[in-house]
N, C-alpha and C positions, 0 to 999 in steps of 0.2 A: 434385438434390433439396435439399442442405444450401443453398446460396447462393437458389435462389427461393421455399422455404420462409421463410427469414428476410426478404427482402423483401414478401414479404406480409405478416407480422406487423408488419414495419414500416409500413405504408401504413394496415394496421387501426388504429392507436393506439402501437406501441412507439415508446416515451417516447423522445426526445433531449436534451432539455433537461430539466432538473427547476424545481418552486416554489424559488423564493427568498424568504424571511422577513427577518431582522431587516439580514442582511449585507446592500449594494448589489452582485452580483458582475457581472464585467464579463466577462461570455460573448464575447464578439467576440477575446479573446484564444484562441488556439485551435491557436496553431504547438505545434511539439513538443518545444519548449524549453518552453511553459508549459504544456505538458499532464497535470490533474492522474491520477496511477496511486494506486491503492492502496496505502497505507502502514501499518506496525503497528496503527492500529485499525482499518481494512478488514479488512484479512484475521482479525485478532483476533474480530471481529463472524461473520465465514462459517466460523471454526473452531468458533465456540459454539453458531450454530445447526447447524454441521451433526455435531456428536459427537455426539449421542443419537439422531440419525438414521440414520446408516451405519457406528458402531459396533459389530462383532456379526452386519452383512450380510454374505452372500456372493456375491461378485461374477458373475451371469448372464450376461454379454456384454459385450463391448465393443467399439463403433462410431466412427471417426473416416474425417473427410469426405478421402478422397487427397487434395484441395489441400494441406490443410495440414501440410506437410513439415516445418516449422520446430518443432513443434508435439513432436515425437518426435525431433527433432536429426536425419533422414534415417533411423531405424529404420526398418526395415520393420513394415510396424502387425500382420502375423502375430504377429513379436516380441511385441510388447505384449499381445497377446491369449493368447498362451502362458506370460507372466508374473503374469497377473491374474485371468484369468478361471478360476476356483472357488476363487480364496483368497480367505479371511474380513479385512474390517479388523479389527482389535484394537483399533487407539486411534485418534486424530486429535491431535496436536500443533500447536504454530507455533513458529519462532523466525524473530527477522527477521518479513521479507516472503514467508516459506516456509511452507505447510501440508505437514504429514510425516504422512502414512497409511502406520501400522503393518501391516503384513501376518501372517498368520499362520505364513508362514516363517520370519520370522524378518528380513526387508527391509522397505524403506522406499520407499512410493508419493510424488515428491515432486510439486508443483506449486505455479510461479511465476507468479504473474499477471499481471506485470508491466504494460503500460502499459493494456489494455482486458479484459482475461480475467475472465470470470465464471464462477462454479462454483454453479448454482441444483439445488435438489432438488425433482423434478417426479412428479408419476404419470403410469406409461407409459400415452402413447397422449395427453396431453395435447399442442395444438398448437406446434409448433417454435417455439422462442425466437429473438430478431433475433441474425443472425449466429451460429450453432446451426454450431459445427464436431465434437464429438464427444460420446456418449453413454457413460457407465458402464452396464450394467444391475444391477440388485440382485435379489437373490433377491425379497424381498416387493413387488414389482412395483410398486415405482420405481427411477427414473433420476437420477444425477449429471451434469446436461446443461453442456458447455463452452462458451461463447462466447466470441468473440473478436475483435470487428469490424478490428484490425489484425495479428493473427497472431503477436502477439512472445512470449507466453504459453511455455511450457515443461512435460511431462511428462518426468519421469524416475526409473527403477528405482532404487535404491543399498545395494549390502551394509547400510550402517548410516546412521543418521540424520548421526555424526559428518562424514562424508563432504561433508557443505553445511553444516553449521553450524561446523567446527572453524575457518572463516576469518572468521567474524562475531564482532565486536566485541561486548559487555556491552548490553543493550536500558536505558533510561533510566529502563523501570518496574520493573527489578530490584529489589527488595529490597537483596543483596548492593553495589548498585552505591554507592558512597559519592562523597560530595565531592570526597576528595582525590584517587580514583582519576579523577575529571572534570576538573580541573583539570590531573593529570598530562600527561590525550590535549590538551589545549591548551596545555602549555605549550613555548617554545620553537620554536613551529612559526610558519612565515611564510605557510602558506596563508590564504586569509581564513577567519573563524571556521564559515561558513555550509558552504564545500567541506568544511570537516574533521567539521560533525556530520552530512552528508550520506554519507559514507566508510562503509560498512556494514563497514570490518574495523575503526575506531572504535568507533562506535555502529549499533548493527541495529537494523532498524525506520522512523527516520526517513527523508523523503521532504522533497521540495518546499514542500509544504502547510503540514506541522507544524515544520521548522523555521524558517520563515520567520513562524507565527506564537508560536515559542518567541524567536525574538529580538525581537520586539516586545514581548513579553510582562516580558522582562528590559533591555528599553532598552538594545539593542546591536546598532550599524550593525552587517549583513550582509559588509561587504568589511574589515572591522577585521580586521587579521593576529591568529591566534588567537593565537599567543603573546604581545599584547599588551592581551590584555582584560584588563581590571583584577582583582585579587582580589575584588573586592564584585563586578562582574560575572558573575565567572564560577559566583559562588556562584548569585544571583540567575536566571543560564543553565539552571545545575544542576536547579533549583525547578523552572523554567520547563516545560524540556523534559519533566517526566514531567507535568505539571499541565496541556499541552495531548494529550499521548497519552491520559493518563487520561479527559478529557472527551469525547476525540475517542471512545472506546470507549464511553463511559457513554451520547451520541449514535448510537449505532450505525455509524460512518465518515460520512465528507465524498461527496455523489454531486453534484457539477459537472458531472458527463455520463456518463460509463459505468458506476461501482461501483453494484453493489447487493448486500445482504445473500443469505445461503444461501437466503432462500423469495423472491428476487426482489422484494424493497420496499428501495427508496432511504434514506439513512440520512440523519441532520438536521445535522451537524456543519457539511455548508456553509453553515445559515444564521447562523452563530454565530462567522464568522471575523472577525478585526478588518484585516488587511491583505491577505492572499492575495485575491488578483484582484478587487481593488478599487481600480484604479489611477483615478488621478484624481477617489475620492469622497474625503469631507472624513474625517480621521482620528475616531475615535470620542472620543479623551481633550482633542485638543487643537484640532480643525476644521481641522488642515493637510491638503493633499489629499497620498493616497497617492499613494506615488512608485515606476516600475515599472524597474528595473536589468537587467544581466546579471551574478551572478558565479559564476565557475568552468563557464562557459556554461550557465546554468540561468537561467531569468527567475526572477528576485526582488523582492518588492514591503516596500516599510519607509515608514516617517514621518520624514522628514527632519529635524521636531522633537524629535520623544518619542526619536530615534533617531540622534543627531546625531554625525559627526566628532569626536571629544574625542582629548584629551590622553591617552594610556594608560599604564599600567606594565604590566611585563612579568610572566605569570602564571608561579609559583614552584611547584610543587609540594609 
């Protein structure tokens, strides 16, 4: 029922590809080194719509398709159903790349989206969503419908919220988060700068997307050893990185192909990128054409100009 439901919906119309606007993006990249997932303004975006919505529900039922094993770590989906279904959510959270649904026990619902996972809020009885692997039901007769065309997605239970966040590093739109303490996670270190602000026990939150367009943004080659970005760089990094999360959320997320917001509309951030998957179109500042790397095995896209090789000094804390 879940896998030819979703095929049909796919054949009617569900979208693959999204408009592109001002960005050129270059969809034909599509391996899973370059595949874009949801990062802090995704999931930021389907926390905000969906808190006023399933805040204060109580949970009716709940449905997941038996393929998807991975989905519950090999739980048995009794479990889960003996977990969830008549407890009330109380809050909705994020940290990270993590939505945390407060329970009224006193636990924590979590859910990872990880590389294709959707979480839309639908009324019962509306037709299956594409690739439609489990259903929440809510007392007011709708559904919290999961999708997940590649299955990497994650549910799980947890005494406390601390239990997934105690290992996540300072988020870049912190308030709290300062300069120096930014400079301190780069200094010293030989990884390149791009693997160390992709490290969620670093920095939580960022992805592929946003830091490759936070280094552009601060004019600092992707493979430069962190510990040798310059002081004026790493400042300028600092800036960088909360000024494209910020955007990225004010946009609603980046939809390159799978993300969509909590009621199921794509969000505008992809057309508004300057380097991410625009290999080989001309850079926006300088007409150099964007250049497409591997570092820390992740496809990375920079300007060879705006972004060049330099001479560096070692960041000091």
């Amino acid at each position: 029922m879940w896998a030819r439901a979703a095929r049909r919906t796919r054949r009617r119309g569900g979208a693959e590809t999204n408009e592109v606007g001002p960005a050129q993006i270059d969809n034909r990249q599509s391996s899973i080194d370059n595949w874009p997932v949801p990062e802090l303004p995704e999931v930021e975006t389907i926390r905000g719509d969906l808190e006023p919505l399933v805040v204060g529900r109580r949970i009716a039922g709940v449905e997941v398709d038996p393929g998807t094993i991975d989905l519950l770590a090999g739980a048995p989906i009794a479990a889960l159903r003996a977990n969830l279904v008549g407890r009330t959510f109380t809050s909705l959270g994020r940290r990270g790349k993590y939505l945390l649904f407060g329970l009224d026990d006193g636990r924590v619902f979590v859910v990872h989206l990880r590389m294709t996972g959707r979480l839309v809020w639908r009324e019962r009885g509306a037709p299956a969503e594409t690739y439609q692997r489990a259903v929440i039901e809510l007392d007011d007769g709708h559904d919290l419908r999961w999708c997940d065309l590649r299955k990497f997605g994650t549910w799980r239970i947890h005494e406390s919220a601390d239990e997934v966040t105690a290992k996540l590093g300072p988020e870049p739109i912190d308030a709290g988060l300062t300069e120096r303490h930014f400079r301190a996670v780069l200094a010293n270190r030989t990884a390149p700068v791009k693997a160390v602000l992709l490290d969620q026990r670093r920095f939580a939150g960022l992805g592929n997307i946003y830091v490759d367009e936070a280094l552009y943004e601060a004019r600092v080659r992707p493979d430069t050893p962190a510990g040798r970005v310059s002081p004026a760089a790493a400042k300028r990094l600092f800036h960088a990185s909360r000024a494209v999360l910020e955007r990225g959320i004010a946009n609603r997320g980046a939809s390159f192909r799978d993300y969509v917001d909590g009621q199921g509309n794509p969000g505008q951030q992809h057309m508004y990128v300057q380097v991410f998957r625009r290999t080989g179109k001309p850079c926006y500042s300088c007409g150099t054409p964007i250049r497409r790397t591997t570092v820390g095995g992740r496809a990375t896209h920079f300007c060879p100009k705006c972004q060049p090789k330099a001479r560096t000094r070692r960041v000091t804390s």
